[in-house]
C-alpha positions in Angstrom: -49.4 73.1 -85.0 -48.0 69.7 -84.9 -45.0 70.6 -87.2 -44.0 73.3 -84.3 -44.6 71.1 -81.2 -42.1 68.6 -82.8 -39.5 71.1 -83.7 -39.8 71.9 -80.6 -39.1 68.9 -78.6 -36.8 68.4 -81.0 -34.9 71.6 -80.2 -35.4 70.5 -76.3 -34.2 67.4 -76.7 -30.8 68.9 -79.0 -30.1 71.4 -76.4 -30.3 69.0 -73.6 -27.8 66.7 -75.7 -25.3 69.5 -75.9 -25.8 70.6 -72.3 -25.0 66.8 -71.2 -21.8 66.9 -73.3 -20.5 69.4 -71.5 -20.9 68.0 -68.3 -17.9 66.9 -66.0 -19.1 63.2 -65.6 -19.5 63.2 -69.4 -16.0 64.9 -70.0 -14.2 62.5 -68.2 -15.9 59.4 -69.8 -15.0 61.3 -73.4 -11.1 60.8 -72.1 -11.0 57.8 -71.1 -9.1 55.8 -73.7 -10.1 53.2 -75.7 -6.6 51.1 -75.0 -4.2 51.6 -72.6 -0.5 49.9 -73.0 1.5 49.7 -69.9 4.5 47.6 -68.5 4.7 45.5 -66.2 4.9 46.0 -62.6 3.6 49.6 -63.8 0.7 51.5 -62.5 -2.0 54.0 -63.9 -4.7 55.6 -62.6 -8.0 57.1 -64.8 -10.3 59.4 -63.2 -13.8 57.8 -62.6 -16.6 59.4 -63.4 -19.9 59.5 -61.0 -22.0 56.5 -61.5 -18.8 54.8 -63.2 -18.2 51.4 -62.6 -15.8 48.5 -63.8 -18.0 45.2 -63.9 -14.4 43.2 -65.4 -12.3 41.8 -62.2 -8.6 41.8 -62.4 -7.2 39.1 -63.9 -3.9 37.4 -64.6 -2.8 40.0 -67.1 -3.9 43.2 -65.0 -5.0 44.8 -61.8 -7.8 46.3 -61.6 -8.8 48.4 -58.4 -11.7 51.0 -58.3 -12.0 53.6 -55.4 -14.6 56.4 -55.5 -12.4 58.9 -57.6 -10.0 56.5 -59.9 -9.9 53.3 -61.7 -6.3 52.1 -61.1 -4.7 49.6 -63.2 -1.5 47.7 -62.6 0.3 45.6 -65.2 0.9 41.9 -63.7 1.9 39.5 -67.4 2.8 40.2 -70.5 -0.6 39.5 -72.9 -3.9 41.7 -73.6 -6.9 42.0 -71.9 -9.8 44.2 -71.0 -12.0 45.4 -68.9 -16.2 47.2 -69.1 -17.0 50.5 -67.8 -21.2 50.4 -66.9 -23.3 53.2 -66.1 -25.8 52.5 -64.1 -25.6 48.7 -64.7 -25.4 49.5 -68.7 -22.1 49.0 -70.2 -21.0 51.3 -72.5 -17.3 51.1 -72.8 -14.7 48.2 -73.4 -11.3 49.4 -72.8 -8.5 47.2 -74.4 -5.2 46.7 -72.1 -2.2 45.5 -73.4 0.8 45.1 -70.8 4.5 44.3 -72.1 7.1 42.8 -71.1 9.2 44.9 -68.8 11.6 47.2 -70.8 14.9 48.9 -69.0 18.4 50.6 -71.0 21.1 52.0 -69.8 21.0 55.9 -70.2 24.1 57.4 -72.4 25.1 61.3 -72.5 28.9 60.4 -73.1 30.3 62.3 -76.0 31.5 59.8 -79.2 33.1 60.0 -82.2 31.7 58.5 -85.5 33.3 57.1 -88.2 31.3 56.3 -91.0 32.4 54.0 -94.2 29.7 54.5 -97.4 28.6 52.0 -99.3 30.7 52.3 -102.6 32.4 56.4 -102.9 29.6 58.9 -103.1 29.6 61.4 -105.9 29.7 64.8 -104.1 30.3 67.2 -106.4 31.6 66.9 -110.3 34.4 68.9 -111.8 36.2 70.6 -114.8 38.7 68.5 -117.0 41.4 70.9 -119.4 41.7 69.1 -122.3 42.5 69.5 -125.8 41.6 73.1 -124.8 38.3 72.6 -123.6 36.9 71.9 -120.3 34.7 69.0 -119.6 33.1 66.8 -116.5 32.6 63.4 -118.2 31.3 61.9 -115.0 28.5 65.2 -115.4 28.0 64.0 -119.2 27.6 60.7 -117.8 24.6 61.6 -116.2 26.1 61.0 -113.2 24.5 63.1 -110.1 25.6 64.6 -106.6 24.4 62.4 -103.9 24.8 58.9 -106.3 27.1 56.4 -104.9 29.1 54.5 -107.2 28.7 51.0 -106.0 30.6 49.1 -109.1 32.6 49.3 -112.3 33.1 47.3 -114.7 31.4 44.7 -112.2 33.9 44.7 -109.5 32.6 46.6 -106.3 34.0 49.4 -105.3 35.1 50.0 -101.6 36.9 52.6 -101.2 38.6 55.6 -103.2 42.0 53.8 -103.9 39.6 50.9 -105.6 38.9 53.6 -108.5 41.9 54.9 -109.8 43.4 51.9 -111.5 40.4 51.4 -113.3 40.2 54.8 -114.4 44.1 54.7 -115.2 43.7 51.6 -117.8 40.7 52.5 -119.4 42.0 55.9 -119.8 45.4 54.3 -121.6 42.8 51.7 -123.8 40.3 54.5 -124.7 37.7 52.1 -123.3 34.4 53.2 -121.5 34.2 52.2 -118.1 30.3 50.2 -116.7 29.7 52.4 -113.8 26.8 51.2 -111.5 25.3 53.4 -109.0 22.5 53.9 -106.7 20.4 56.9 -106.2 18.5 56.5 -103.6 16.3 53.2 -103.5 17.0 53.1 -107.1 19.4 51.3 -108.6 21.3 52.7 -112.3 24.2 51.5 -114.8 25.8 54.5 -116.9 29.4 54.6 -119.0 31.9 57.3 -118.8 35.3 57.4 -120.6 37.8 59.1 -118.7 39.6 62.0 -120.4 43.1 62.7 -120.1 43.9 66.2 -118.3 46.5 68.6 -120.3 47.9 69.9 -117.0 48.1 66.9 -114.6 48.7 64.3 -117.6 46.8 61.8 -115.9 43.3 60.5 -116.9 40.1 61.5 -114.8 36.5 61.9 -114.0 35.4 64.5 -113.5 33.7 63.7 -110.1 34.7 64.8 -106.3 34.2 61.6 -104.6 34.4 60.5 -101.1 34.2 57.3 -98.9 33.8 58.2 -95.6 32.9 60.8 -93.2 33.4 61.9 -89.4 32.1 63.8 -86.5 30.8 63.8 -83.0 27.5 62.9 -81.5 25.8 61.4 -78.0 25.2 58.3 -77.0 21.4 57.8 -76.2 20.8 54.6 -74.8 21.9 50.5 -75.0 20.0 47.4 -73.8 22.1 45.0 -71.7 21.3 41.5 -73.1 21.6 42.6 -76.8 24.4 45.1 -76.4 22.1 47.0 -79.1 23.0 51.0 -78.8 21.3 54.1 -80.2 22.8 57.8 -80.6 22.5 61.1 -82.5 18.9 60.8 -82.7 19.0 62.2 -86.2 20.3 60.7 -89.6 23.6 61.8 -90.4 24.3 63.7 -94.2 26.5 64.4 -96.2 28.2 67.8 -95.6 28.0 68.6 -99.4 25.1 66.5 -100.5 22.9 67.0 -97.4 21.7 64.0 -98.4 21.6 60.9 -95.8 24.9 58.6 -95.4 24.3 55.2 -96.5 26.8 53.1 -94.8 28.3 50.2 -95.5 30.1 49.9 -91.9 31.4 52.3 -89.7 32.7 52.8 -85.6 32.0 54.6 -82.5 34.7 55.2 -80.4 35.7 57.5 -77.2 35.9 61.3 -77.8 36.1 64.2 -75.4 34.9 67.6 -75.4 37.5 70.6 -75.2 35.7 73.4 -75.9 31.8 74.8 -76.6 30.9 77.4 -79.1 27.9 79.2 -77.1 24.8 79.4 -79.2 23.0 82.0 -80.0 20.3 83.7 -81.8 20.1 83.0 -85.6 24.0 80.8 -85.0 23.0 77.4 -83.3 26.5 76.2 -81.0 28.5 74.0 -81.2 30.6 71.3 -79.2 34.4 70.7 -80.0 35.6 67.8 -79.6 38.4 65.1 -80.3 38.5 61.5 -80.8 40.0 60.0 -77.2 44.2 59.8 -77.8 43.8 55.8 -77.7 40.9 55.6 -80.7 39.5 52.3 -78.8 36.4 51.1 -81.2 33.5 51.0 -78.6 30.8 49.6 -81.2 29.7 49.4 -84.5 27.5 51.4 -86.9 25.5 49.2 -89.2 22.4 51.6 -89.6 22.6 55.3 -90.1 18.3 56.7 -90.3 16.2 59.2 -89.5 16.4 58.3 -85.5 20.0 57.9 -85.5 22.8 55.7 -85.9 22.8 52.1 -84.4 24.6 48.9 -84.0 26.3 46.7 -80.8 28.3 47.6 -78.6 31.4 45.9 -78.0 31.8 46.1 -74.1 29.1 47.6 -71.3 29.5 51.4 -71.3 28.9 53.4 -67.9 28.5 57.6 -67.7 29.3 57.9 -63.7 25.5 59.6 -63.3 23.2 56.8 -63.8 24.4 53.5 -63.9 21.2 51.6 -63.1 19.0 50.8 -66.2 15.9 52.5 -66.2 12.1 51.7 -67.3 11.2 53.0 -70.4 8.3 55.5 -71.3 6.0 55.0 -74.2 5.3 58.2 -76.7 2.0 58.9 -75.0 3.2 57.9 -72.1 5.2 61.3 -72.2 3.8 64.4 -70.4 4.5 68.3 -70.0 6.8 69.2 -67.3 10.4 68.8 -65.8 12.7 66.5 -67.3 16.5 66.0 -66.8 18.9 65.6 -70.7 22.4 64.1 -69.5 25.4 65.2 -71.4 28.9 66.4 -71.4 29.9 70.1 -72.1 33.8 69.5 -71.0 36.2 66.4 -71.3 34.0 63.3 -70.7 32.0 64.1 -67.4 28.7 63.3 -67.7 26.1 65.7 -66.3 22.3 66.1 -65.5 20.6 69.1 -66.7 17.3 70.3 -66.1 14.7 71.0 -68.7 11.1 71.5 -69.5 8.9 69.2 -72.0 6.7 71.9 -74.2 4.4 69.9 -75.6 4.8 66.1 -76.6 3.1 64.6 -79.6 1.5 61.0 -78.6 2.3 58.9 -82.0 1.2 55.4 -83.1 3.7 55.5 -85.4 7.4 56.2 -86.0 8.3 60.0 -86.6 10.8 62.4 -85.7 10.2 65.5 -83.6 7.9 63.4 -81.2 8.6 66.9 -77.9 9.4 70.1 -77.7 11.6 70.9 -75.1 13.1 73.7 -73.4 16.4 74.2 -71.4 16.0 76.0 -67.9 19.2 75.3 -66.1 21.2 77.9 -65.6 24.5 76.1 -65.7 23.9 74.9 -69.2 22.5 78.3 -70.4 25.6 79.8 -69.2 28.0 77.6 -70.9 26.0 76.6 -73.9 23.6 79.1 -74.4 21.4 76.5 -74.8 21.0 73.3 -77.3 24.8 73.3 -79.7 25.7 71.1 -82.4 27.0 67.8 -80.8 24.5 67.1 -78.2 21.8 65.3 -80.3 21.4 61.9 -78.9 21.4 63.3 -75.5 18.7 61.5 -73.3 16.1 62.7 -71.8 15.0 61.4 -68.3 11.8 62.2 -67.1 10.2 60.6 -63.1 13.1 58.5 -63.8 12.1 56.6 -67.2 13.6 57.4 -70.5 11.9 59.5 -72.8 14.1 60.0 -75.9 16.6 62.2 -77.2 17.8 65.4 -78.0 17.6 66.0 -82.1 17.7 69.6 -83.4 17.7 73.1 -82.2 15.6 76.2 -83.2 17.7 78.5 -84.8 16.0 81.3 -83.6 16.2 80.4 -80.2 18.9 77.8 -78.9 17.0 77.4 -75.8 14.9 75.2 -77.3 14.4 72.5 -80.0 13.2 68.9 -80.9 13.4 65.7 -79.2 12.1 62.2 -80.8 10.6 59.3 -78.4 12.7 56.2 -77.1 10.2 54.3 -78.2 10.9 54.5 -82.3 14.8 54.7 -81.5 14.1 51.4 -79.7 12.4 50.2 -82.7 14.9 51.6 -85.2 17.6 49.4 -83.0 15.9 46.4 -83.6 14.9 45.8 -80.0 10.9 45.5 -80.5 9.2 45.8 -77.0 6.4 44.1 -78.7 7.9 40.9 -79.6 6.2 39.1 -76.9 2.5 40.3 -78.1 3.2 39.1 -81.4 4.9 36.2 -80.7 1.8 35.1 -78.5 -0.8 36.6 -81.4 0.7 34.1 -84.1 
């Protein structure tokens, strides 16, 4: 009899538990987040539950102000703090806030050129040698793969295509073996390849396609004024045979401007056509080439005609559903806003790519793009006037819509750490 009187309390008591988890005032205290990041000078408001209260005052760091519906908080100085939550005179929740030093760029959505210099020549594909009647690829028998860059031979580094041939001429006359070191990846390898005379050409050779450089088009995202630190592209940029990621020595941005668009379309993603700008003026450099783009400094203040204020920046989960404005050019070098819709947004702690999903609704572009071409990664994204991120990659399947990645790991990737105060302070 006992046995059942407790199962059943116990029963009560679980049911009860559930039905209070379901409740609106318990709902709300469920979202309310453990930290909170903001900017300063920036506001946010949480919706209070009933018999919420704060029992921390505002302080030098942060605002608080509680009405009957809302907690709202208001960044004031860089630094952390935090404030209680009570229920009914208990506390039962510390929320940690953590206000930054105010962060503004300048938006991009002009239309550059790239120029990109490898480190060393990079091996993209290997070929067949005639001789003695046989055909051959010593640099394949080498070991040597597609995607390796050969940084060095016989100890002197190589910068360029024109640095290999006379190497490959002499040791081809001395029947000597040439050191060849490479890098594959992170990982770094020596091999030796004697080059083989060719029966047709009568001159010695490798057996390797190599190349030293590469070109193309891309948007500018963003740059911060007191660094002159720029990010575009939004995406890492690979080699067209490899498809394996550039790794650059040095390389330029300059000027270019588009003259025609290839409309996208189901299954065939567009494309912009464009040309380097008649005068070829270097606007910055490229000293990093990763998986949020290609960055380096500026070497003059760029404008785009649209918006040439800076603007406030917007963390990852700072980012919500709803309209938001790319800028870009789809003829010569006007820059344009376009209107858009954020899908769904992905609130990360930590860097990754293909932070939104996003959506084109403006007619105009959908009528001369067809969408998101080739050529526009790296255009921003604006949304309740912050900066969001960047355009990255289109869905194949429909060029309405695609990818964009968060400002905030661009900003990161640019070396312009919005943290650096916090840290600086912590140690």
């Amino acid at each position: 009899m006992h046995d059942w009187i407790r199962k059943a309390i116990g029963g009560i008591l679980l049911v009860s538990l559930l039905m209070l988890s379901l409740t609106k005032p318990v709902q709300q205290f469920i979202q309310i987040p453990g930290s909170i990041t903001l900017f300063e000078g920036q506001k946010q408001s949480i919706v209070k539950a009933s018999a919420m209260t704060v029992s921390t005052p505002s302080s030098e760091k942060v605002d608080v102000v509680e009405s009957q519906k809302a907690i709202s908080l208001e960044g004031k100085n860089p630094g952390t703090d935090e404030f209680v939550l009570e229920f009914a005179g208990i506390p039962v929740k510390k929320v940690d806030v953590n206000v930054l030093k105010d962060m503004k760029v300048y938006p991009g959505g002009q239309s550059v050129g790239v120029k990109l210099n490898t480190l060393g020549v990079l091996v993209v594909g290997h070929h067949l040698v005639l001789a003695d009647g046989k055909k051959v690829s010593p640099g394949e028998k080498a070991g040597i793969q597609l995607g390796d860059i050969i940084t060095k031979i016989n100890g002197k580094k190589i910068n360029n295509m024109a640095d290999v041939a006379p190497f490959v001429d002499e040791a081809g006359k001395k029947q000597e073996e040439l050191d060849i070191s490479l890098q594959r990846g992170n990982e770094k390898l020596n091999t030796t390849l004697q080059p083989i005379k060719d029966d047709k050409e009568k001159s010695f050779k490798l057996g390797l396609y190599i190349r030293d450089s590469a070109a193309g088009i891309g948007t500018m995202t963003f740059y911060e004024p007191k660094s002159n630190k720029y990010g575009a592209l939004g995406h890492v940029i690979s080699d067209m045979d490899t498809k394996k990621p550039i790794v650059v020595d040095n390389g330029q941005i300059v000027k270019s401007t588009v003259t025609a668009i290839e409309k996208g379309k189901n299954g065939a993603p567009g494309e912009k056509l464009a040309r380097f700008s008649a005068n070829r003026e270097v606007i910055g450099d490229i000293t990093t080439n990763s998986p949020f783009g290609i960055f380096g400094k500026l070497k003059k203040p760029i404008t785009n005609g649209i918006m040439d204020k800076p603007l406030p920046i917007a963390l990852a989960h700072q980012v919500k559903e709803g309209p938001a404005q790319i800028l870009t050019v789809t003829d010569g070098d006007k820059v344009e806003a376009f209107d858009i819709e954020i899908v769904s947004t992905i609130p990360q702690k930590y860097p990754a790519t293909k932070g939104m999903v996003l959506k084109v609704v403006d007619p105009k572009l959908l009528k001369k793009t067809g969408g998101i071409v080739q050529g526009m990664s790296g255009s921003p994204i604006v949304q309740d006037g912050k900066m969001i991120g960047a355009v990255t990659h289109v869905f194949v399947n429909d060029p309405t819509s695609g990818y964009g990645v968060h400002v905030e790991w661009m900003l990161n990737e640019a070396g312009i750490n919005i943290y650096k105060d916090q840290a600086d302070k912590a140690s």
